[in-house]
C-alpha positions as CSV (number, residue, x, y, z in Angstrom):
1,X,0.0,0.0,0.0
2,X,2.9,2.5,1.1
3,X,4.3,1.6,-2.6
4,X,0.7,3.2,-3.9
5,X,0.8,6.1,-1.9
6,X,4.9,7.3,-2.8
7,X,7.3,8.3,-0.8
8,X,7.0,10.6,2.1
9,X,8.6,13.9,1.5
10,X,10.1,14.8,4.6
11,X,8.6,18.3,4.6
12,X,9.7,21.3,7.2
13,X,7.4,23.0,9.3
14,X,7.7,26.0,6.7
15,X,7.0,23.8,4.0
16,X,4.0,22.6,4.7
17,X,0.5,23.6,3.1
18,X,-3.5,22.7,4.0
19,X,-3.0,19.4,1.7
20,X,0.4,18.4,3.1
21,X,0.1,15.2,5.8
22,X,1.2,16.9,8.9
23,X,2.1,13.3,10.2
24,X,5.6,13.8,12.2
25,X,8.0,11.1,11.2
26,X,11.5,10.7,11.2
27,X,14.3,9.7,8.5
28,X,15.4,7.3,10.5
29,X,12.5,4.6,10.6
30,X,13.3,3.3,13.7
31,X,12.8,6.4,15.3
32,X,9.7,8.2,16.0
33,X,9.4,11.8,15.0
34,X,9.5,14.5,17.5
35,X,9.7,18.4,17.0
36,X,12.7,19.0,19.2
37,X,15.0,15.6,17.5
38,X,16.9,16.2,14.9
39,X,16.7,13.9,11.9
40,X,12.2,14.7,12.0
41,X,10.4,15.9,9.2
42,X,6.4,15.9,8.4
43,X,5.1,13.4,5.9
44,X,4.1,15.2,3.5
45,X,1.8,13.4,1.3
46,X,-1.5,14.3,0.4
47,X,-4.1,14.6,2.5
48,X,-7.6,12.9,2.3
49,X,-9.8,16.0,2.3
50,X,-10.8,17.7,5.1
51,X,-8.4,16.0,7.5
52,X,-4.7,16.9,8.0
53,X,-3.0,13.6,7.2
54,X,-2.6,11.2,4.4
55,X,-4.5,8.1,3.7
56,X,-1.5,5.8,5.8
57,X,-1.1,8.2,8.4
58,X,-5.3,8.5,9.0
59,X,-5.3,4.8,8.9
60,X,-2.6,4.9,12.1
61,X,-4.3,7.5,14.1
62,X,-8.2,7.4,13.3
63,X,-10.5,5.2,15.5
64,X,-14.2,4.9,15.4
65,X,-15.6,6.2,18.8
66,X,-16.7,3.5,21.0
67,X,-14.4,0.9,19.8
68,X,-11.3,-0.5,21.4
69,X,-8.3,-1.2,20.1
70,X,-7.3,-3.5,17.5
71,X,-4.3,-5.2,17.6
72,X,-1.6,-4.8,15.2
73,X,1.1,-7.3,14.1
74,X,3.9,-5.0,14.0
75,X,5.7,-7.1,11.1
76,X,3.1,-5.9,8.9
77,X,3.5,-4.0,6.4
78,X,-0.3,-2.4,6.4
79,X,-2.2,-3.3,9.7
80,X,-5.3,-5.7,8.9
81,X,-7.6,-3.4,10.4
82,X,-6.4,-0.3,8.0
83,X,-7.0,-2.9,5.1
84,X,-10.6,-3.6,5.8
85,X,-11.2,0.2,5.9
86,X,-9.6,1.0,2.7
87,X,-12.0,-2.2,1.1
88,X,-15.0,-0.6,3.0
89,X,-14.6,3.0,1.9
């Protein structure tokens, strides 16, 4: 899915516009991305409209209200759950 979507573009703060995922992430992919550690940069991507981050990064945060958690294999690639959503919409 990731191979669909490109690359992330490891924007700046300054670079950023309304259609540019604002999904913190760092060139390092072990790391997490952080505002104050060097090395982090925002996604980039396009956004799904109306929402601040890309179709990946609104898969990782976005959670229907009410429901709990589902659990993620962390060796894969695309979580299940994000899967069924992109089938459903």
């Amino acid at each position: 899915m990731l191979d669909q979507l490109g690359p992330a573009k490891l924007l700046s703060l300054e670079e950023l516009t309304e259609t540019t995922c604002k999904y913190m992430i760092h060139e390092d992919q072990g790391k997490e991305g952080h505002p104050n550690v060097p090395g982090s940069f925002f996604c980039g991507r396009d956004t799904i409209p109306k929402y601040s981050y890309c179709l990946y990064h609104m898969g990782l945060v976005w959670q229907p209200k009410g429901k709990k958690e589902d659990i993620v294999n962390k060796s894969d690639e695309v979580p299940e759950f994000i899967e069924k959503k992109i089938k459903s919409a």
